[in-house]
FILUM-500226 format. One record per residue: residue in one letter; x negated, y negated, z negated of N, C-alpha, C, O in turn. Coordinates in steps of 0.2 Angstrom, whole numbers, padded with zeros to 4 digits, always signed. Example, Ala and Ser with C-alpha at 12.3 -4.5 7.8 and 13.67 -1.06 7.14 Angstrom:
REM FILUM-500226
a-0066+0028-0039-0062+0022-0039-0066+0016-0039-0071+0017-0042;s-0064+0011-0035-0068+0005-0036-0064+0000-0039-0067-0006-0040;
REM end
This chain:
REM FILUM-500226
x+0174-0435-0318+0173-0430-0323+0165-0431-0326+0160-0432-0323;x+0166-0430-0333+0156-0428-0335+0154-0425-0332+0157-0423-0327;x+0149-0424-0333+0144-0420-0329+0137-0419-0336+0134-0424-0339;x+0138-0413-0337+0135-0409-0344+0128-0406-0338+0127-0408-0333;x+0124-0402-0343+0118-0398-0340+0123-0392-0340+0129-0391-0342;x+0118-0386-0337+0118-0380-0334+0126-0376-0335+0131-0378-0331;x+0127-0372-0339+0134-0369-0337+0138-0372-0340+0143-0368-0340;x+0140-0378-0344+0144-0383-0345+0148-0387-0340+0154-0388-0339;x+0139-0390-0336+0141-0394-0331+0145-0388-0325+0150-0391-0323;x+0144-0383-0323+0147-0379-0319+0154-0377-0322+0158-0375-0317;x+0156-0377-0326+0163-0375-0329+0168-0383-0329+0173-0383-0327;x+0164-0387-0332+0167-0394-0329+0168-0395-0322+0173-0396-0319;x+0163-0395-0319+0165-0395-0311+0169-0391-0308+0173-0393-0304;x+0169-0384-0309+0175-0380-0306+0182-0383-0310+0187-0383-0307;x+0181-0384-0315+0188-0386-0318+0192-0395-0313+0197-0397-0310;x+0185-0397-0313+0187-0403-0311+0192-0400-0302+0198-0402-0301;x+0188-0397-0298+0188-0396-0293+0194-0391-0291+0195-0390-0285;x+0199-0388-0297+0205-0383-0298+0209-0389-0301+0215-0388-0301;x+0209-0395-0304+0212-0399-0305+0213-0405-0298+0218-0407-0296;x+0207-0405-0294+0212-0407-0288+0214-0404-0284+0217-0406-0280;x+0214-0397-0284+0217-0391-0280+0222-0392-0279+0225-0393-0274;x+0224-0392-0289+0232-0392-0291+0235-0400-0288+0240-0401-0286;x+0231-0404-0289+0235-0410-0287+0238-0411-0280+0244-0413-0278;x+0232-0409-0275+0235-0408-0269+0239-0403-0270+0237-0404-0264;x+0242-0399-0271+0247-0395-0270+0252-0397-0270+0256-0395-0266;x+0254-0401-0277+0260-0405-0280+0260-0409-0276+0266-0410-0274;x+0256-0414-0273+0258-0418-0265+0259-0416-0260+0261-0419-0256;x+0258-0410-0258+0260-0407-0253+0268-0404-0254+0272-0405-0249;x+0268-0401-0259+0275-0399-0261+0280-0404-0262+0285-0404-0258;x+0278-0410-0266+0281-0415-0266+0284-0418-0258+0290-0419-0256;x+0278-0420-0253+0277-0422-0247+0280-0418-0242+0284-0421-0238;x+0279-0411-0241+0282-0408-0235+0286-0401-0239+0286-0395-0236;x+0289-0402-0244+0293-0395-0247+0290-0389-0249+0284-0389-0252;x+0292-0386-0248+0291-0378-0253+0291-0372-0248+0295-0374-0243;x+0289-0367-0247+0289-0362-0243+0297-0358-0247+0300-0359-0252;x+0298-0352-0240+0304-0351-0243+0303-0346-0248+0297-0344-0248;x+0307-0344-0253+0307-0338-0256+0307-0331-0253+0303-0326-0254;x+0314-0333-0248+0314-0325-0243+0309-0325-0237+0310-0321-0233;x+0303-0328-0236+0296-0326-0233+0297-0329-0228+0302-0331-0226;x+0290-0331-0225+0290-0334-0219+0293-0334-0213+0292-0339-0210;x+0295-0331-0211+0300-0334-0206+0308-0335-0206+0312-0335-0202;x+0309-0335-0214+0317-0336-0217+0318-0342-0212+0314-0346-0209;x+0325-0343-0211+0329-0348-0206+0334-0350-0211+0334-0356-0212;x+0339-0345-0214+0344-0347-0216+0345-0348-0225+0350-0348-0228;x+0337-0349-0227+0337-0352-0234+0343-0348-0239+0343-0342-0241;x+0347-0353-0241+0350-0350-0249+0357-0345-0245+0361-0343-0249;x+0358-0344-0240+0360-0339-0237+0360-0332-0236+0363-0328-0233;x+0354-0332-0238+0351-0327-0242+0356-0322-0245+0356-0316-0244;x+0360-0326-0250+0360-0324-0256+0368-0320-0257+0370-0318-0263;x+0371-0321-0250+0378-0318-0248+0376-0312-0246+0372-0310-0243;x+0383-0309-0251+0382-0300-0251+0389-0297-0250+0394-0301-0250;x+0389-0292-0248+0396-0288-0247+0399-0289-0256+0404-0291-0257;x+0394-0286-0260+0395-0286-0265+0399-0293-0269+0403-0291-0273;x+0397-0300-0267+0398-0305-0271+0404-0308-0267+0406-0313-0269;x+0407-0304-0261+0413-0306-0259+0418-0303-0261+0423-0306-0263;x+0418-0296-0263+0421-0293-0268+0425-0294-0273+0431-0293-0274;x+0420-0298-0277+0419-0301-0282+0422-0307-0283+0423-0309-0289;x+0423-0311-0278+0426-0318-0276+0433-0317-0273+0437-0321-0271;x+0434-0309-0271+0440-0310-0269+0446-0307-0273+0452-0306-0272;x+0442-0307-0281+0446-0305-0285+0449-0312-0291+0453-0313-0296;x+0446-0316-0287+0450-0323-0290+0456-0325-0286+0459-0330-0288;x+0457-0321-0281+0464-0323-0278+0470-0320-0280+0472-0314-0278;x+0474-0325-0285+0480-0322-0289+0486-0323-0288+0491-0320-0290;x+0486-0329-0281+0493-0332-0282+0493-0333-0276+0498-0336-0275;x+0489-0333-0269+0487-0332-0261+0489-0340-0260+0493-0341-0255;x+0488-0346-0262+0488-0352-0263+0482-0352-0258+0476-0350-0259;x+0484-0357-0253+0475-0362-0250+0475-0367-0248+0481-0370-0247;x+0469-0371-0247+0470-0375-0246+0464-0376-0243+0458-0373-0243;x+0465-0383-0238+0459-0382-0233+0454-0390-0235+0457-0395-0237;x+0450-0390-0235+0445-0394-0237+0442-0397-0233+0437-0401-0234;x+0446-0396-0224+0443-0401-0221+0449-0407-0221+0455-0406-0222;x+0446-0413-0218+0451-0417-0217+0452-0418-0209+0449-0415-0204;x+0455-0421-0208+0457-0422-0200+0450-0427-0198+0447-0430-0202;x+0448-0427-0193+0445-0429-0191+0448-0433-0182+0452-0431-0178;x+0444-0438-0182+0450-0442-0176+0441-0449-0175+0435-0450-0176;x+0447-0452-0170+0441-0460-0169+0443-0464-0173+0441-0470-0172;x+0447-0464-0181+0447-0467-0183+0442-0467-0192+0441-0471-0197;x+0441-0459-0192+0437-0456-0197+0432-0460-0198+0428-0461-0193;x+0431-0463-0204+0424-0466-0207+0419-0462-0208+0419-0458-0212;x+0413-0465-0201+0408-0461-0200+0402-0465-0203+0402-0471-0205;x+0395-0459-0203+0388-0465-0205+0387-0468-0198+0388-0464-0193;x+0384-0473-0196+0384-0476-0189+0379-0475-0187+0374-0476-0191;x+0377-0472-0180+0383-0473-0175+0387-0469-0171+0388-0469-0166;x+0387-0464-0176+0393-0457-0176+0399-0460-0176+0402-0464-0179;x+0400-0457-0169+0408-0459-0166+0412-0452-0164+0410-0446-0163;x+0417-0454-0163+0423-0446-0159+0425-0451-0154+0424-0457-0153;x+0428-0447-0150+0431-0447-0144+0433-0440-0140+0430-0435-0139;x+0440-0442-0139+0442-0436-0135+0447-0439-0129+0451-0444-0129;x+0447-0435-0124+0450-0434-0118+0455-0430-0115+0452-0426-0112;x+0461-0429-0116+0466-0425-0113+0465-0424-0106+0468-0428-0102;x+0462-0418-0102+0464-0418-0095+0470-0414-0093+0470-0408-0093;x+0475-0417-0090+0480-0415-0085+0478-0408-0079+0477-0410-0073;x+0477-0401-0082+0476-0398-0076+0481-0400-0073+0478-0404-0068;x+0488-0399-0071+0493-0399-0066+0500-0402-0071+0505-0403-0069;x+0498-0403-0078+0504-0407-0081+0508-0414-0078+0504-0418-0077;x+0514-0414-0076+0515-0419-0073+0513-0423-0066+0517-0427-0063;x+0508-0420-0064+0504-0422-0058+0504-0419-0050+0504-0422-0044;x+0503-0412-0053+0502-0407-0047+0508-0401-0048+0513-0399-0052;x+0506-0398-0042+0513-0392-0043+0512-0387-0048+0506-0385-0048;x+0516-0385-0050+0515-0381-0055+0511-0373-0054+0514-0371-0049;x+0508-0369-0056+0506-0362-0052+0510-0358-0055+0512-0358-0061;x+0512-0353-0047+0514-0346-0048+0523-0349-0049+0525-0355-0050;x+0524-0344-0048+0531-0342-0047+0536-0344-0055+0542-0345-0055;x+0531-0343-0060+0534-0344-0066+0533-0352-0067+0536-0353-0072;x+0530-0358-0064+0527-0363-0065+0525-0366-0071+0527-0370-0075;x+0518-0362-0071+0513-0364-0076+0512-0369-0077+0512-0371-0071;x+0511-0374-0081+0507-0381-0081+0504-0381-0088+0506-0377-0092;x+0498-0385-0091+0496-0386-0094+0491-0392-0095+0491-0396-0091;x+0486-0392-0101+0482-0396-0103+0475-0395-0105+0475-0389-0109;x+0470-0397-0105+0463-0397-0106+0462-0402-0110+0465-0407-0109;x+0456-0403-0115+0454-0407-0118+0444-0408-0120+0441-0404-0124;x+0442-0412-0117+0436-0412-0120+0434-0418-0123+0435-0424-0122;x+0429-0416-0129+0429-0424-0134+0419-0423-0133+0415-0418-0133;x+0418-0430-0133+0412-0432-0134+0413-0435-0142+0416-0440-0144;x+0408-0430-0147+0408-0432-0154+0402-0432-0155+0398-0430-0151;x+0399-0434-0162+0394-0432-0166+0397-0425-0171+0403-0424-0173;x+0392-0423-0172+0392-0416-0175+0392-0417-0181+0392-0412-0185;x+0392-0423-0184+0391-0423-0190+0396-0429-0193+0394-0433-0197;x+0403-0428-0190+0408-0433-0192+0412-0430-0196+0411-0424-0196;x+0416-0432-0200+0423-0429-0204+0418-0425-0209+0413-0427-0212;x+0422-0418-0210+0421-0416-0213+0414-0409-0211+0413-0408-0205;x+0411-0408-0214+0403-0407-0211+0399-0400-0214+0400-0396-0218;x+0397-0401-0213+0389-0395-0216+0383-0397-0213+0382-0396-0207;x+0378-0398-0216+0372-0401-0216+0368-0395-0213+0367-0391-0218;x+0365-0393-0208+0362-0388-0210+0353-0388-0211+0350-0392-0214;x+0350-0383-0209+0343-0386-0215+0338-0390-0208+0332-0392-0209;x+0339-0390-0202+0333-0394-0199+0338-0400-0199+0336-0404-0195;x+0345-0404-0204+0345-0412-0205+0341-0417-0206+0341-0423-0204;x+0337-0412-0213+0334-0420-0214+0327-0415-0216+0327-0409-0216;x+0322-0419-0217+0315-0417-0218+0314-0422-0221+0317-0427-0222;x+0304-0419-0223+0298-0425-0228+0295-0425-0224+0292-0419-0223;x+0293-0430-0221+0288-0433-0216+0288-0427-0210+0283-0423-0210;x+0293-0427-0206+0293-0424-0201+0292-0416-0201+0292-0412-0196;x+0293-0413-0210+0294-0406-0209+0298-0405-0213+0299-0408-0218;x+0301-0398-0211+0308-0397-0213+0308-0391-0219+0304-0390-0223;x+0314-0388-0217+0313-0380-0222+0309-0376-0222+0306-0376-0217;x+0306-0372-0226+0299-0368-0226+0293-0369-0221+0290-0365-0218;x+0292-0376-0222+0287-0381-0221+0287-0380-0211+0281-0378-0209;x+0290-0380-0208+0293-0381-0200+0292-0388-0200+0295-0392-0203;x+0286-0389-0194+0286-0397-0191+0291-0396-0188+0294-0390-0187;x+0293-0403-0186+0298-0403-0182+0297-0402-0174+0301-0399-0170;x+0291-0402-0171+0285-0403-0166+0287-0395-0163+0287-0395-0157;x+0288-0390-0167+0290-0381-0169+0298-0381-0168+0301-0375-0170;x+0301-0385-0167+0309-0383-0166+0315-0388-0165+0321-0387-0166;x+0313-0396-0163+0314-0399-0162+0315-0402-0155+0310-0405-0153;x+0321-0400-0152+0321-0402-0143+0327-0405-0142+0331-0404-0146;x+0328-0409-0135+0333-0410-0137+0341-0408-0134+0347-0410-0135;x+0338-0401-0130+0345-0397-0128+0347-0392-0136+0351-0387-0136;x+0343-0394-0140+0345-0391-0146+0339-0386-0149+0335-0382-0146;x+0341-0387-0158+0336-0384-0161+0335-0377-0161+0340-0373-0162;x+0329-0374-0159+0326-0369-0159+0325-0362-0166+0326-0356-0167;x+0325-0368-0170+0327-0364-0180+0331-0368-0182+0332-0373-0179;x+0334-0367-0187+0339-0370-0192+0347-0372-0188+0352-0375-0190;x+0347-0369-0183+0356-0370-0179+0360-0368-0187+0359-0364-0191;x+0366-0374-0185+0371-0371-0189+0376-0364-0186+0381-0362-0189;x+0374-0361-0181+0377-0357-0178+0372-0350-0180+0373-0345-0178;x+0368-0352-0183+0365-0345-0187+0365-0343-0194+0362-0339-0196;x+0371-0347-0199+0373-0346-0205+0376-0340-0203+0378-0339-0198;x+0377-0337-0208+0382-0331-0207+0388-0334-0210+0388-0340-0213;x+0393-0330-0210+0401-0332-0213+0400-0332-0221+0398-0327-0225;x+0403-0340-0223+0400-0340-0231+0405-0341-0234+0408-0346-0236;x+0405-0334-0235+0412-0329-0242+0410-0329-0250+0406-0325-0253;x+0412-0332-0252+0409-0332-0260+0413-0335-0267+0417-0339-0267;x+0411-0334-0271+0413-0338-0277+0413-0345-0275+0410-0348-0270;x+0417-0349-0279+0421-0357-0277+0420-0360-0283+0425-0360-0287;x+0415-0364-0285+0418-0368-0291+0420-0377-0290+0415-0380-0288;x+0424-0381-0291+0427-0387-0291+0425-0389-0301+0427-0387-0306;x+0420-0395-0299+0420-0399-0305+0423-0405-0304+0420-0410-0300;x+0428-0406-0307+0432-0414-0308+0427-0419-0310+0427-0419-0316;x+0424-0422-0309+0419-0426-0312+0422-0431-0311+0423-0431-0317;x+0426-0438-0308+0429-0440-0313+0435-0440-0319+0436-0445-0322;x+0436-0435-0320+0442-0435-0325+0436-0434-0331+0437-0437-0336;x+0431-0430-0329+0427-0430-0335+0425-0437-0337+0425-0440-0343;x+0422-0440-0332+0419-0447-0332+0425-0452-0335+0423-0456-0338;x+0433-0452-0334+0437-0455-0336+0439-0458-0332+0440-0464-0335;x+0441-0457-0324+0441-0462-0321+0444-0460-0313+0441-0457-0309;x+0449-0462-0313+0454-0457-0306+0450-0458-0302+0451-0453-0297;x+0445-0464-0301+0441-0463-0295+0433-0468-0296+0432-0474-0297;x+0429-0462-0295+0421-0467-0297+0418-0472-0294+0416-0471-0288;x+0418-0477-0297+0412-0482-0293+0409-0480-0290+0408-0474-0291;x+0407-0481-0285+0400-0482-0282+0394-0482-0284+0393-0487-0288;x+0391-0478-0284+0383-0478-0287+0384-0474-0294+0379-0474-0298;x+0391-0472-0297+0389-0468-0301+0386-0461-0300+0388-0457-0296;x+0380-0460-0305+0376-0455-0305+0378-0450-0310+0379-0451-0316;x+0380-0444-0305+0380-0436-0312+0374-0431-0311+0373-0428-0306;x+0371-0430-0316+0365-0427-0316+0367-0419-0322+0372-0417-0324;x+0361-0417-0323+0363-0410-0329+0367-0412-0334+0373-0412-0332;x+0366-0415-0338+0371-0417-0343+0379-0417-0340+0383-0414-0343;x+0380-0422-0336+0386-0423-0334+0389-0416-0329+0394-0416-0328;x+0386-0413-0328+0387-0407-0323+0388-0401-0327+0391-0397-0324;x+0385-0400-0333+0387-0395-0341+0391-0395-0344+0394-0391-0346;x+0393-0403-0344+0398-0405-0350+0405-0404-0347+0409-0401-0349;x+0406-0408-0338+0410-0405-0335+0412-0399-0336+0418-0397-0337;x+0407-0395-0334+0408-0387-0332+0410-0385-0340+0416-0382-0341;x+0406-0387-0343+0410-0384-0351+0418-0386-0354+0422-0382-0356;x+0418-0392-0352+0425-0395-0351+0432-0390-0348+0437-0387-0350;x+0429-0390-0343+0433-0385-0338+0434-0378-0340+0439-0374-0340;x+0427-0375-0341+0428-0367-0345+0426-0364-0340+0429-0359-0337;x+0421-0366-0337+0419-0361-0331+0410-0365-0331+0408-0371-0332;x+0406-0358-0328+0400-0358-0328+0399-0358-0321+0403-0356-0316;x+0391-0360-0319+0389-0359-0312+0383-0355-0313+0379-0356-0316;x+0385-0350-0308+0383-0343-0309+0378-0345-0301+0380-0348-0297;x+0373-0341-0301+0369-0337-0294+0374-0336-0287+0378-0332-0288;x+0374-0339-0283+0375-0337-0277+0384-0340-0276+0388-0337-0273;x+0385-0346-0280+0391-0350-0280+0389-0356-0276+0384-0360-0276;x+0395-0356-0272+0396-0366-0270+0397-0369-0273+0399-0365-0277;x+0398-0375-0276+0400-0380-0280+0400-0385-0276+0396-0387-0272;x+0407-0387-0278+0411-0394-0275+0410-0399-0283+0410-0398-0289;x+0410-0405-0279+0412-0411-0285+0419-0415-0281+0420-0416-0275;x+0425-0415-0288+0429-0419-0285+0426-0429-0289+0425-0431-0295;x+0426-0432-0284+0425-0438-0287+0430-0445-0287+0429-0451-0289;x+0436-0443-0283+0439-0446-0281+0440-0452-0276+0444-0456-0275;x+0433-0452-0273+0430-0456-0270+0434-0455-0260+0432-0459-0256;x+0439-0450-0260+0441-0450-0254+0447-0453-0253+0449-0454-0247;x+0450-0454-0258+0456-0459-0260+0455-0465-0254+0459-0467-0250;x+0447-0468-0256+0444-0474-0252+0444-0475-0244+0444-0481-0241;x+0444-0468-0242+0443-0468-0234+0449-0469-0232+0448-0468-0226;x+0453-0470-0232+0462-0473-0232+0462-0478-0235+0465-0482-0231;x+0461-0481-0240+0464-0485-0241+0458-0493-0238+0460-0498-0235;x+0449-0492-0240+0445-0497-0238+0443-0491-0233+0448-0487-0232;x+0440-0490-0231+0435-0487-0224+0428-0489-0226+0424-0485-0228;x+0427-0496-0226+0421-0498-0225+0417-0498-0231+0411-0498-0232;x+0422-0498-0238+0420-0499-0244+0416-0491-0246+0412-0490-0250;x+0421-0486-0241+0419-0480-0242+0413-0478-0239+0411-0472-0239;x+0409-0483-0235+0404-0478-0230+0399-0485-0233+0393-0486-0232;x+0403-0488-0238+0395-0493-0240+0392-0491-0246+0386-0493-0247;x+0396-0486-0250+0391-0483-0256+0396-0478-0257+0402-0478-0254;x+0394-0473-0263+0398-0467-0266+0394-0465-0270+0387-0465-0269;x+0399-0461-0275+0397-0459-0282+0393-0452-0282+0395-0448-0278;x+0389-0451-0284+0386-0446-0283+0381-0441-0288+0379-0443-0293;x+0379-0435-0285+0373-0430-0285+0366-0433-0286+0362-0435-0281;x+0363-0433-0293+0358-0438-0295+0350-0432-0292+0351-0428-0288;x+0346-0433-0294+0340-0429-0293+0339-0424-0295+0337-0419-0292;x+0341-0428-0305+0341-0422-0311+0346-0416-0309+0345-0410-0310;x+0351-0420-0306+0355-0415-0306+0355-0409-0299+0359-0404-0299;x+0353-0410-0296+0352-0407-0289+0346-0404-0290+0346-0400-0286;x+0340-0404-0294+0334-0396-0298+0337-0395-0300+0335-0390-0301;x+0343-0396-0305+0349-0391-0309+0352-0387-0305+0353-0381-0307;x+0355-0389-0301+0360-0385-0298+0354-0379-0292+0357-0374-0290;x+0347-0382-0291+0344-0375-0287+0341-0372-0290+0338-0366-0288;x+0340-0375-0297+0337-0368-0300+0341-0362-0304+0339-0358-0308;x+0349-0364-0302+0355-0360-0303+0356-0354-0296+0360-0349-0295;x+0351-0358-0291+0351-0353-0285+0359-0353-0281+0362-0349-0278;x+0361-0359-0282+0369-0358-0279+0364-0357-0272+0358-0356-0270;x+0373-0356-0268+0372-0359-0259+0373-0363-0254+0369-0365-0249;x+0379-0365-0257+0377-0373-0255+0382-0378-0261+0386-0376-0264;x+0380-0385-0261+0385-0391-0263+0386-0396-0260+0382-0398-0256;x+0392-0398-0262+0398-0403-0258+0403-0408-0264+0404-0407-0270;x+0405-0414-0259+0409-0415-0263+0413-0419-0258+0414-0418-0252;x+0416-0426-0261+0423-0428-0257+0421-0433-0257+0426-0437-0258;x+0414-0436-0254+0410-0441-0252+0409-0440-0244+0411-0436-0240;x+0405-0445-0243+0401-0443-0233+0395-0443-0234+0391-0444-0229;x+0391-0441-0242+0383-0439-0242+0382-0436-0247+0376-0433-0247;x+0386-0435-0252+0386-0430-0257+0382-0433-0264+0383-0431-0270;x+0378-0439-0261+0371-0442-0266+0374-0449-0268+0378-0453-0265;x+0371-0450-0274+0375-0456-0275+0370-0463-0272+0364-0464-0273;x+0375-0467-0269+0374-0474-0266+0376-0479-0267+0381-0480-0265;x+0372-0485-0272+0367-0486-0269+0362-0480-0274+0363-0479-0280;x+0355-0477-0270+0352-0473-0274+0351-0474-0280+0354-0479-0282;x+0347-0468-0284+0344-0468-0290+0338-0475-0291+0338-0481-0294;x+0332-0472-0286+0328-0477-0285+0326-0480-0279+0324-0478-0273;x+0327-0488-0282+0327-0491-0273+0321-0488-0270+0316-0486-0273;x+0323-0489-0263+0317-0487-0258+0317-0479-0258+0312-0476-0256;x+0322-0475-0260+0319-0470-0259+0325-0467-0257+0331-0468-0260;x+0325-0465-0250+0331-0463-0242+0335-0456-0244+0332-0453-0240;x+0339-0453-0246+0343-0447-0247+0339-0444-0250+0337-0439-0247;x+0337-0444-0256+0331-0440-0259+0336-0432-0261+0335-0426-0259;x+0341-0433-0264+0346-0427-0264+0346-0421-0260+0347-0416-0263;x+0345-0424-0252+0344-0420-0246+0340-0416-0247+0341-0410-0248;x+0334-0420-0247+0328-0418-0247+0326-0412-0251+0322-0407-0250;x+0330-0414-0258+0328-0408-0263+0333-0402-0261+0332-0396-0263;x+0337-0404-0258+0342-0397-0258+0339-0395-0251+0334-0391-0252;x+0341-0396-0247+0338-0394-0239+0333-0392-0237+0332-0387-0234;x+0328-0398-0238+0320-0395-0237+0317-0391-0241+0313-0387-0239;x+0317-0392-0248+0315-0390-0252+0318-0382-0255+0314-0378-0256;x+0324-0382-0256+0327-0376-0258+0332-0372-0251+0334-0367-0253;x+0333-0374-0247+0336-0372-0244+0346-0372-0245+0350-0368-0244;x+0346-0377-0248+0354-0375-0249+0358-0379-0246+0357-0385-0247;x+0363-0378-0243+0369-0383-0237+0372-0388-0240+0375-0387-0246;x+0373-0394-0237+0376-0398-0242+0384-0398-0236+0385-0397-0230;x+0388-0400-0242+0395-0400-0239+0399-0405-0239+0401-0406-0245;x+0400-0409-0236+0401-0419-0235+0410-0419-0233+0413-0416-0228;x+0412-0424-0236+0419-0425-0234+0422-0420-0237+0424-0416-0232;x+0424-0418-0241+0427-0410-0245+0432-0414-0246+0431-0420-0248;x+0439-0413-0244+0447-0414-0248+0447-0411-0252+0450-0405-0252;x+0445-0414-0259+0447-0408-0265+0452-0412-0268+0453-0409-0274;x+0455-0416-0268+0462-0418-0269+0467-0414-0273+0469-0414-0279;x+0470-0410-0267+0475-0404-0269+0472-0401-0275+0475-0401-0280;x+0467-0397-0275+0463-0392-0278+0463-0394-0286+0465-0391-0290;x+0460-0402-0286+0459-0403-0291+0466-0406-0295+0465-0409-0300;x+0471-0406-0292+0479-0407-0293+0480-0403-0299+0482-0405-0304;x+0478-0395-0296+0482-0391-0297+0475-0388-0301+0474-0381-0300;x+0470-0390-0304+0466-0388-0309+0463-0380-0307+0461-0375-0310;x+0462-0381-0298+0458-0375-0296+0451-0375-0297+0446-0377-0294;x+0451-0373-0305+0443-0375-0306+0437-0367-0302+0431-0367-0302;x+0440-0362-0299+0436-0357-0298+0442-0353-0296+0447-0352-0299;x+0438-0351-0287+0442-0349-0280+0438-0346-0276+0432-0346-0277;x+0441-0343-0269+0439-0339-0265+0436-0343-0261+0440-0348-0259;x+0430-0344-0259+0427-0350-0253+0426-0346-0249+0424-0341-0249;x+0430-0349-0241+0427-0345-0233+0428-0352-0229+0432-0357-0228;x+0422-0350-0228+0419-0352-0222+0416-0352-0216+0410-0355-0216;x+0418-0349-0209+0415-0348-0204+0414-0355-0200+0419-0358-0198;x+0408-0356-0199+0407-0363-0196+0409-0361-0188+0409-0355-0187;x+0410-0366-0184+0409-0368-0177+0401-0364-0175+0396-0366-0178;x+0402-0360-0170+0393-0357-0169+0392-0362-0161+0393-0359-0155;x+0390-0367-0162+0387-0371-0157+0380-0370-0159+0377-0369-0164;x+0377-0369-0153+0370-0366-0153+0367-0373-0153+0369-0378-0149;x+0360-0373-0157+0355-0377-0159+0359-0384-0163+0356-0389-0162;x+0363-0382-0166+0368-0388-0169+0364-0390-0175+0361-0385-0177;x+0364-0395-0178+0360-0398-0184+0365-0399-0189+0364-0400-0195;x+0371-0400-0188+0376-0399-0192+0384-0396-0189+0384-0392-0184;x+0389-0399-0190+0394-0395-0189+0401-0400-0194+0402-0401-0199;x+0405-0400-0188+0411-0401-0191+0417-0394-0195+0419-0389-0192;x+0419-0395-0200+0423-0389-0204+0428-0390-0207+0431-0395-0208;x+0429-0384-0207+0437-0385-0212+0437-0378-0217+0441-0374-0217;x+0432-0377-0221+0433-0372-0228+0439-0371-0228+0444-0375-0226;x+0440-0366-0232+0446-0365-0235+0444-0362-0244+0438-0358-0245;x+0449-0364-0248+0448-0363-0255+0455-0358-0255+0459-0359-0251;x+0456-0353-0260+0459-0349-0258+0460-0346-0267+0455-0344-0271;x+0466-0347-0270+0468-0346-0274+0472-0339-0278+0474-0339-0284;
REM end
């Protein structure tokens, strides 16, 4: 900066010294996120924004008691990101084996599976990904990261998430039963869709993207887990400055792959999760839904409450 004589030179200086203020902050923000809205010690970010009131209101979109479940089956043969596997075990208490108990001859079955939490169909919740080791409302990880399980951000502290449902077709908009890889929808294409279809995104909505990109997990596997269409940058500060709660689509990342800009690792995450706090929703069957042109539906969702879980396997239901 110049440097002037007497009260010049001081007004330039302070100005100078409020211009790097500002700067580190925009790196800092940029770097380790944003504080939350709902105050420092919020946990459960854009969950916030569920009300008795906006259930109400969502449950008056049920005209015809039609549902549909939006998880898919999950198994060991589900295309996961690696090296997320399933496994499950049938135990024979006495099936077959041992005498039966009691007078009525009980017999039965147990089952225990060794899985990742974050196979099939999913929910991200907000201690998954972070900016240089810190999370939602700026939480190192060093503060809640152990590994009998996390301390803040469990998906077993969401509350049950009842709300408005909107499903944007983004390929039929895009023209195309099923998108490339790597194609990006950002505001524009997330307007035009929504305008297309006759439905607005409103405060305190989910949004689903149908992209037909699940067709793939059946028929390639690996074509499916090596890129996918997706949630661009522009368009993910679009959708949080709409204050939804969470977005999903019929992807296993929600973002599109290969990225916007090389070298830059799930930036999408980043901006929904750490930054705004909002859930993302992976592996959506929106198939049916988008069949039958369910563009706006009753969303519930009670996740699996596994304590200190960082994500979670699901099965929403869309409810018409």
């Amino acid at each position: 900066c110049w440097h002037g004589g007497g009260l010049t030179w001081f007004v330039l200086r302070f100005m100078c010294m409020l211009a790097l203020l500002l700067a580190v902050m925009v790196i800092q923000s940029e770097t380790l996120g944003t504080l939350s809205e709902f105050g420092p010690d919020d946990e459960i970010g854009a969950a916030n924004r569920l009300s008795p009131a906006a259930v109400v209101q969502a449950a008056k979109l049920v005209k015809t008691g039609k549902t549909y479940a939006l998880g898919i089956e999950t198994g060991p043969d589900t295309p996961a990101y690696g090296p997320r596997k399933f496994q499950m075990t049938i135990l024979q208490l006495d099936d077959g084996v041992g005498k039966p108990a009691g007078t009525n001859q009980a017999t039965g079955n147990d089952d225990m599976m060794y899985t990742y939490m974050g196979i099939g169909s999913q929910i991200d919740g907000l201690g998954h990904l972070g900016v240089n080791h810190t999370y939602y409302n700026g939480v190192h990880a060093k503060d809640f990261v152990e590994v009998t399980g996390l301390t803040k951000f469990s998906t077993s502290n969401i509350p049950p998430i009842v709300c408005r449902g909107i499903l944007l077709d983004m390929a039929a908009y895009l023209g195309e039963a099923i998108l490339p890889e790597g194609t990006v929808f950002n505001e524009k294409e997330i307007t035009g869709a929504a305008k297309a279809q006759g439905v607005r995104i409103q405060e305190g909505d989910v949004v689903l993207f149908h992209t037909g990109w699940m067709n793939i997990s059946e028929s390639d596997p690996k074509r499916f887990m090596a890129g996918e269409p997706g949630l661009g940058m522009g368009g993910a500060r679009f959708l949080a400055k709409k204050k939804i709660i969470a977005v999903g689509s019929d992807t296993y990342g929600l973002e599109a792959v290969p990225f916007e800009q090389e070298g830059v690792f799930f930036p999408v995450h980043q901006e929904m999760l750490t930054r705004n706090g909002i859930y993302l929703l992976e592996n959506m069957d929106t198939r049916k839904l988008a069949e039958d042109e369910g563009w706006e539906f009753l969303f519930v969702l009670g996740q699996p409450r596994f304590y200190g879980s960082v994500q979670s396997i699901i099965n929403p239901l869309a409810i018409r």
